[in-house]
C-alpha positions as CSV (number, residue, x, y, z in Angstrom):
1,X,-14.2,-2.4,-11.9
2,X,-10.9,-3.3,-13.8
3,X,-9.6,-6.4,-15.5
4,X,-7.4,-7.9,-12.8
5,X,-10.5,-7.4,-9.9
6,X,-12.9,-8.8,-12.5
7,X,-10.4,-11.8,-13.2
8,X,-9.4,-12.2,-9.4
9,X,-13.4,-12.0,-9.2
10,X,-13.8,-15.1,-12.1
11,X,-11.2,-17.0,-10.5
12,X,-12.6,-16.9,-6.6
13,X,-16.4,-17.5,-8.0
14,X,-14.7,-20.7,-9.9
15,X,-13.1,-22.0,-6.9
16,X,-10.0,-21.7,-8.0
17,X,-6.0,-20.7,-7.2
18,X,-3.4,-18.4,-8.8
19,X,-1.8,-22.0,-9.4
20,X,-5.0,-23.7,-11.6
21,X,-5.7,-20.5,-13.1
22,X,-1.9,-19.6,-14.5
23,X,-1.7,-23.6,-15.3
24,X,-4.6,-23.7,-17.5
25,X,-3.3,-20.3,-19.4
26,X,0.0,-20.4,-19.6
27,X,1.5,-18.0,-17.4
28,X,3.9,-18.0,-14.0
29,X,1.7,-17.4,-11.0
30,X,3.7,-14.4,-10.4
31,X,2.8,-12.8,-13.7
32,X,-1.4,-13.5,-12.7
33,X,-1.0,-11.8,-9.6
34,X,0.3,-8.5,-11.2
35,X,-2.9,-9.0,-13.5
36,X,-5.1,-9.3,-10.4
37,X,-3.4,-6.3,-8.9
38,X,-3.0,-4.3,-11.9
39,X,0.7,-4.3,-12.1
40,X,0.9,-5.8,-15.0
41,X,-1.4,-5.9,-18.0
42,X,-1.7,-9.1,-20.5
43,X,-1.4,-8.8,-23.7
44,X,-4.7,-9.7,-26.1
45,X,-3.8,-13.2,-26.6
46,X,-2.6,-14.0,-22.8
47,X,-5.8,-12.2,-21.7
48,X,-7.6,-14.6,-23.9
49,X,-6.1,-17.5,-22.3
50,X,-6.4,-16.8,-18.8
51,X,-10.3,-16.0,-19.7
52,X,-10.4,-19.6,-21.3
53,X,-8.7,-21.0,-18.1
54,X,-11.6,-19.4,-16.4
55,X,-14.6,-20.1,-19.1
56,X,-15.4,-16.8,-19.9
57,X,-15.4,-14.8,-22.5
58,X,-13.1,-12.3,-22.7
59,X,-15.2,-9.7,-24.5
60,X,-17.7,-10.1,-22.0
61,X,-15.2,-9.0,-19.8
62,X,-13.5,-6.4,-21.3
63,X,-17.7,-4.8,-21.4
64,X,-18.1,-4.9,-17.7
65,X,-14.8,-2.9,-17.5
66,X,-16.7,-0.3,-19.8
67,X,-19.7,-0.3,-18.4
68,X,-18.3,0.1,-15.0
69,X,-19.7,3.4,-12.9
70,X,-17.2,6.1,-13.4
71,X,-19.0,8.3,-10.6
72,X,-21.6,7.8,-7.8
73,X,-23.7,10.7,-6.6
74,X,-25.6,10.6,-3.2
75,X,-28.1,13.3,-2.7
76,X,-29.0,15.0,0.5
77,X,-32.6,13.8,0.0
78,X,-31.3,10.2,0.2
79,X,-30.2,10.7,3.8
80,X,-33.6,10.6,4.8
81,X,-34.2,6.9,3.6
82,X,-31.1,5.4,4.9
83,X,-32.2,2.3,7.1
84,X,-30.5,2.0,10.1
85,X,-29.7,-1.5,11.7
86,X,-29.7,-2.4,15.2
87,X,-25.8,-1.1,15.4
88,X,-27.4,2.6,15.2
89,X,-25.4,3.8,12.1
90,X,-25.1,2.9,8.5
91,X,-22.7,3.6,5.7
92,X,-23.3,4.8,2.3
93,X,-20.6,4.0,0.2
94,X,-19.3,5.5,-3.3
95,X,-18.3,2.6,-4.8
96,X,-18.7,-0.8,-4.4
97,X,-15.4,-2.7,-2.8
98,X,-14.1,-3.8,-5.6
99,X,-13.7,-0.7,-7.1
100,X,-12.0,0.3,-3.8
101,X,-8.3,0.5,-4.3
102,X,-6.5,3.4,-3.2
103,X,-9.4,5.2,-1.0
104,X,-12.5,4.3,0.7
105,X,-15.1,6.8,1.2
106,X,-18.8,7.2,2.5
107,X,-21.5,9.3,4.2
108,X,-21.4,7.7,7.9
109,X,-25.2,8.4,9.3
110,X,-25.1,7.6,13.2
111,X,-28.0,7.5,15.7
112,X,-27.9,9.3,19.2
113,X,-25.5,7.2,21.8
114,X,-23.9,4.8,18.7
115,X,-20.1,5.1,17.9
116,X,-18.8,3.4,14.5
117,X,-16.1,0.9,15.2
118,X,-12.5,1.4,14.0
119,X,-11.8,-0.4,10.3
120,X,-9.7,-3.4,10.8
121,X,-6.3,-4.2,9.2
122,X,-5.2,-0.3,8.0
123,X,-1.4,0.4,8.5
124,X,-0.3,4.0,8.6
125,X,-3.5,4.7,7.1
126,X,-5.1,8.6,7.1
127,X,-8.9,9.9,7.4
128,X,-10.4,12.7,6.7
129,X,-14.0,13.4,8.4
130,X,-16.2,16.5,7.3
131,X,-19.6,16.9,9.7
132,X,-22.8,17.5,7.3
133,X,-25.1,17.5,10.0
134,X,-25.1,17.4,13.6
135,X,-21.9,16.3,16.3
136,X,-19.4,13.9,16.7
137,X,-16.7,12.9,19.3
138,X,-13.8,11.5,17.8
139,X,-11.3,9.6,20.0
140,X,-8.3,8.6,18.8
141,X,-6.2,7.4,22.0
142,X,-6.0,9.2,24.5
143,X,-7.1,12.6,22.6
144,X,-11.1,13.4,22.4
145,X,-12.2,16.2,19.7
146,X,-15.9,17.3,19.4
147,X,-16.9,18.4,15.7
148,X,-19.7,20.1,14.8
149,X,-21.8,20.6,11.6
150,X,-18.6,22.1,8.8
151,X,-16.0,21.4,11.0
152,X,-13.7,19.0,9.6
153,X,-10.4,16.5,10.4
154,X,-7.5,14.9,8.3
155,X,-5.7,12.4,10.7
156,X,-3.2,9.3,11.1
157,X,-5.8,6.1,11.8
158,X,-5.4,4.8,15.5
159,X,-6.9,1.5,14.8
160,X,-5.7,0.2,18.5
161,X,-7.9,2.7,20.3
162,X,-9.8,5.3,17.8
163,X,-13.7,5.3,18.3
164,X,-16.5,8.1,15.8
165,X,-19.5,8.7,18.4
166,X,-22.5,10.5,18.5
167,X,-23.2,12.3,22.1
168,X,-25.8,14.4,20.2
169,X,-29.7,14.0,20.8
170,X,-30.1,13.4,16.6
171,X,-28.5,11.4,14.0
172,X,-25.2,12.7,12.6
173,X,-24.2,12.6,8.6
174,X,-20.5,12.5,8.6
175,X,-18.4,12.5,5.2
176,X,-16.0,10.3,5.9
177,X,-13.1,9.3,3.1
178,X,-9.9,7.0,4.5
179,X,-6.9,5.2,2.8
180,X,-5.9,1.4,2.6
């Protein structure tokens, strides 16, 4: 996690807007938002202000950004223990969304006769797919592709009509990694 996700983080948990916040410490609203974004970084003594606008500390702050997980490994023996809900798939995912900026990524496990719905809100976003075990069907209009175990995809998201299914008689472990 970074400074601006932890401070957007502060600020949301304390019920308040980029208005209050930038008020209290100072700053234009405009300049917060870069923070939040990580546009823009504040200097030592604005960060220390916006964390007092927030009541925190800002050392404490500055420690969660380096303790924060620099890498996330998923073994192969953890497949076995995912839990599957009644949807008939689960995602294990990398990182947690905060730490999500650029790409999303995770190991999609799917049950016999379940398909994984289409993220919402992507614009001219890619995917890549990569089949660790089993078989897929991947619609993404009007085209249908079967992939089986090592065959793998890079494509344009078709969040109208794009659909990840599993015709197969066993679950499915797909590597799935997509852009925002």
């Amino acid at each position: 996690m970074n400074i601006g996700t932890l401070i957007r983080k502060h600020r949301k948990n304390n019920k308040m807007t980029l208005k209050d916040v930038a008020e209290k410490a100072s700053v234009s609203e405009g300049f917060l938002s870069q923070v939040e974004n990580d546009v823009n970084s504040p200097s030592v003594n604005t960060l220390i202000r916006i964390c007092n606008a927030l009541d925190v500390e800002a050392g404490d702050l500055l420690t969660q950004v380096s303790r924060k997980k620099r890498i996330v490994i998923v073994r192969k023996s953890d497949w076995d223990d995912v839990d599957l809900s009644y949807t008939g798939f689960a995602t294990q995912r990398f990182f947690p969304p905060d730490d999500r900026r650029v790409i999303d990524s995770s190991v999609l496990v799917i049950e016999p006769g379940k398909s994984i719905p289409v993220r919402k809100n992507i614009k001219n976003g890619q995917e890549v797919l990569c089949v660790l075990k089993g078989e897929v069907e991947l619609s993404l209009g009007e085209e249908t592709h079967i992939l089986t175990e090592g065959d793998a995809t890079h494509f344009w998201a078709n969040t109208d009509r794009q659909k990840i299914t599993n015709n197969n008689s066993s679950v499915s472990f797909v590597l799935w990694v997509g852009t925002l």
